[in-house]
N, C-alpha and C positions, 0 to 999 in steps of 0.2 A: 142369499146374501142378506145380512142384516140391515135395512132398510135406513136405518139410524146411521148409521158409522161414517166418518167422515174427517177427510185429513185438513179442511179448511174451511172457514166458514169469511162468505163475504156480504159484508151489508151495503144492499142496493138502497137510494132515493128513487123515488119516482116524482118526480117535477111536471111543474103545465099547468096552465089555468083549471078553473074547475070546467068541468061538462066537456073535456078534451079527448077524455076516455083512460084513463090513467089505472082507473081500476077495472075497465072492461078486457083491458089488456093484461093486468094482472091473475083475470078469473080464467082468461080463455089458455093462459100459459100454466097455471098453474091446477086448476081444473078441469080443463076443456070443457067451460061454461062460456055462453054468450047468454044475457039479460037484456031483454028489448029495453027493459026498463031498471035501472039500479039506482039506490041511494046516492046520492052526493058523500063522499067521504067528509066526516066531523072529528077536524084534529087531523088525527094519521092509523090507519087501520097497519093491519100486521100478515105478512104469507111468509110462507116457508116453500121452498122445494130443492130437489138435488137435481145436480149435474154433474157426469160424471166428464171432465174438462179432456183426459188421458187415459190407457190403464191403467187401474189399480189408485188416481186418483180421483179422491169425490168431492165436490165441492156441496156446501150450502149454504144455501140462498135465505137471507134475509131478507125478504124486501119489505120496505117503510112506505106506504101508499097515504102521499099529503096532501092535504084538503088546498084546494087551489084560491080561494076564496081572499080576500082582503083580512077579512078578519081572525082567519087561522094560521097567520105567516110567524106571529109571536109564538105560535106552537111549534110547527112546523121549522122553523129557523133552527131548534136545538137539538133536532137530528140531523143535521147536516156535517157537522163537527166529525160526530161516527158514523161515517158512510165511504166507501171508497169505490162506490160505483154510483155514476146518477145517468138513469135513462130520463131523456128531455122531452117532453112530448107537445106534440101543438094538433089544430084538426085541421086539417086539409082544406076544409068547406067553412074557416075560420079566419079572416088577415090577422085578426088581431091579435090572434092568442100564437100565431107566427112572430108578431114583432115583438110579443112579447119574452122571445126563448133569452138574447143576449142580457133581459135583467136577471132574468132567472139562473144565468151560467153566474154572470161576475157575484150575483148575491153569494150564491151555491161556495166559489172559490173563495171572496174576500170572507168566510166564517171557518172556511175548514184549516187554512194558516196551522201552524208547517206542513198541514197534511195533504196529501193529493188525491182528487178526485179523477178517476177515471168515466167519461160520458160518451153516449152515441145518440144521437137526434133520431129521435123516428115521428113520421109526420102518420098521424092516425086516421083511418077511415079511406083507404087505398080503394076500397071496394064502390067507390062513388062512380058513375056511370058518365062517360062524358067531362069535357076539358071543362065546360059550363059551370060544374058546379064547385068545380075548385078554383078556392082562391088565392092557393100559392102553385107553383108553376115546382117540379123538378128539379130542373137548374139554379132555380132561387135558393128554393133548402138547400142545393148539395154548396153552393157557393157558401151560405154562412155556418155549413157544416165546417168545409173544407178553411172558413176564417178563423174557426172557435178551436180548432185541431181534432178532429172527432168524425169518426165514420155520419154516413145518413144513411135511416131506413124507412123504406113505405110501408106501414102494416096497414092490415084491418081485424080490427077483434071480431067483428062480424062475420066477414071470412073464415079467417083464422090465417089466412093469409100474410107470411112471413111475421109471426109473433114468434114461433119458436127463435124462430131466425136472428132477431132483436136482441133477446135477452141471453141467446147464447153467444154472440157477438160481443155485448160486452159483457160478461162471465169473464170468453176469452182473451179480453184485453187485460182486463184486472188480474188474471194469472199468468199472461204473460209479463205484465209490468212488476207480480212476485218475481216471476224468474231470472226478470234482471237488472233485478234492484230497484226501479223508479218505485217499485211500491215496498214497504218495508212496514211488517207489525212492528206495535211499539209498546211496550206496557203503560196502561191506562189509555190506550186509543182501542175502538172496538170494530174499528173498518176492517178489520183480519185477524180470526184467530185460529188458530191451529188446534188440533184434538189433542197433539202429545208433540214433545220435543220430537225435530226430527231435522237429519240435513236437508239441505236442497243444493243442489249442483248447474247454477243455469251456465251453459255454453263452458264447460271443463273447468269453472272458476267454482270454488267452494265457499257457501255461503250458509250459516245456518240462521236463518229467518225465523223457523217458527219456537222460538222462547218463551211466549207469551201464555198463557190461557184466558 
């Protein structure tokens, strides 16, 4: 199989304070690298990977890895518009960068207007030993998961522990919300494009979505 080929292409955010893990999570899914020690992302770094969602469909993966920092929100803000998927991320062993997810949902939403983001919360560094050292509880995530409309995941890039799990979770939200309708390419929006015209048929309704390139 040609490694290349692909019937749709979806660009993730990665959201969350800085030192949250946003890129530790991005290197172990998409390299199966963990780094005791990594750069702080400057601006927004760039990965690619496939997933195959169905048979015979492939998706890829864009993902836009943004610097969490104060001073790179002016950058980072202007990838939000083309993205139609944002993993939320916060650290486990962190309150702060917890209360901070709902600014980071409403910013995320009030820039991407008419368009919709598709999110799934995952709280990072699962692999902390003992209730001690975490400073959000379970039920707390799943509760302002369950506020924000949006699944919740415990990873650890460490681990590696449920990272595939994360980013294929919402892959398949973002293809199921193609399939029926809430997500919709659109010419000059870059959250979804297609490799070639082609129909899609979700639930015996006919719909040809990918027009765009």
């Amino acid at each position: 199989m040609d490694l290349t080929l692909w019937q749709y292409q979806f660009r993730i955010i990665m959201l969350g304070d800085s030192t949250v893990g946003k890129s530790s999570l991005l290197k172990r899914y998409t390299e199966d690298l963990f780094l005791e020690s990594i750069n702080q992302t400057v601006g927004v770094d760039f990965y690619v990977h496939f997933l195959e969602v169905e048979p015979g469909v492939r998706v890829k993966l864009q993902f836009w890895d943004t610097a969490g920092q104060e001073r790179f929100r002016s950058v980072t803000r202007s990838y939000y518009r083309n993205s139609v998927g944002g993993m939320l991320v916060f650290d486990m062993s962190n309150r702060a960068t917890f209360d901070h997810i709902k600014e980071w949902h409403t910013e995320v939403c009030e820039r991407v207007q008419p368009h919709k983001v598709v999110f799934v919360l995952v709280g990072q560094k699962s692999d902390l030993e003992g209730h001690e050292e975490r400073a959000v509880s379970r039920l707390e995530a799943e509760k302002l998961a369950g506020q924000l409309g949006m699944p919740y995941v415990e990873a650890s890039a460490k681990s590696g522990h449920n990272v595939r799990a994360a980013f294929e979770l919402l892959t398949r939200r973002v293809y199921q919300g193609l399939l029926s309708g809430e997500v919709e390419p659109q010419e000059g929006w870059d959250g979804v494009k297609c490799a070639a015209p082609q129909p899609v048929v979700p639930r015996g309704l006919f719909h040809s979505y990918c027009l765009f390139m």
